[in-house]
C-alpha positions in Angstrom: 8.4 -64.3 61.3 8.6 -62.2 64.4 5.4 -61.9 65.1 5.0 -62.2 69.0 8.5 -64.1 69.5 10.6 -60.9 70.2 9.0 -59.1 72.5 10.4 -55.6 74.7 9.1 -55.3 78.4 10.8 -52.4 80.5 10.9 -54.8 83.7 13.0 -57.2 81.4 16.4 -56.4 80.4 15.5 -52.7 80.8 13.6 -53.4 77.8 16.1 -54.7 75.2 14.2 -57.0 72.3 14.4 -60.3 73.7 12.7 -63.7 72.7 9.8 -64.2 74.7 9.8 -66.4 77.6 13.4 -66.0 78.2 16.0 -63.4 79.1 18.4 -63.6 75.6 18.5 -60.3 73.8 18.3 -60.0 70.1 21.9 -58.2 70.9 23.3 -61.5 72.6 22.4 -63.8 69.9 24.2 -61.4 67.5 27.3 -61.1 69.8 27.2 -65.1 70.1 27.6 -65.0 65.8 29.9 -62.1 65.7 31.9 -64.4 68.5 32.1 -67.4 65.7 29.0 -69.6 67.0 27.3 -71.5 64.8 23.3 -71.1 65.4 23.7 -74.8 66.9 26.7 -73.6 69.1 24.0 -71.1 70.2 20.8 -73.3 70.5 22.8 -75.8 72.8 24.8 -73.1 75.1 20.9 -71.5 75.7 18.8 -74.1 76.3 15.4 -72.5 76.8 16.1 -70.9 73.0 14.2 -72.5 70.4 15.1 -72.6 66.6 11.5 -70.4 66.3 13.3 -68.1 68.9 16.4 -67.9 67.2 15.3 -67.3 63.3 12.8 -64.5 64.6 15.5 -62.8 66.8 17.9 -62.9 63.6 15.1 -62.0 61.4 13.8 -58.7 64.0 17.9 -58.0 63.9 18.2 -57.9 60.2 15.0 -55.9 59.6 16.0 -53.1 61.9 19.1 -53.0 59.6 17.4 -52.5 56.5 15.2 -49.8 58.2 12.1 -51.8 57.8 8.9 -50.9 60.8 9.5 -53.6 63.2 6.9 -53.2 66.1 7.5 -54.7 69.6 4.7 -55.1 71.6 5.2 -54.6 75.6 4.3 -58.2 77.5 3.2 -57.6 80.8 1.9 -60.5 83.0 
């Protein structure tokens, strides 16, 4: 599910997972849920996050929990 939507570039949030084409973290989507959000709270506050964007952040999030290999691949323009 997270195949090339979470993506880690060192020039980007000093690396930190994010969803690709924007600047939200894998970490700020989980702080917007531990805050009480509802994923539609979050898809409305953070416009340029899709649905796709969202489920795949949650999904890469969850995954790292269970101690699953989750690779990130470095985007560079």
């Amino acid at each position: 599910m997270t195949d090339g939507l979470i993506i880690s570039d060192p020039d980007i949030l000093n690396g930190k997972p994010v969803v690709k084409g924007t600047r939200i973290s894998v970490g700020l989507i989980l702080q917007c849920l531990a805050a009480g959000m509802s994923k539609e709270d979050i898809l409305r506050g953070y416009p340029t996050l899709t649905r796709e964007g969202l489920e795949a952040a949650l999904d890469f999030a969850a995954r790292q929990f269970e101690g699953e290999e989750v690779k990130v691949f470095t985007s560079k323009k």
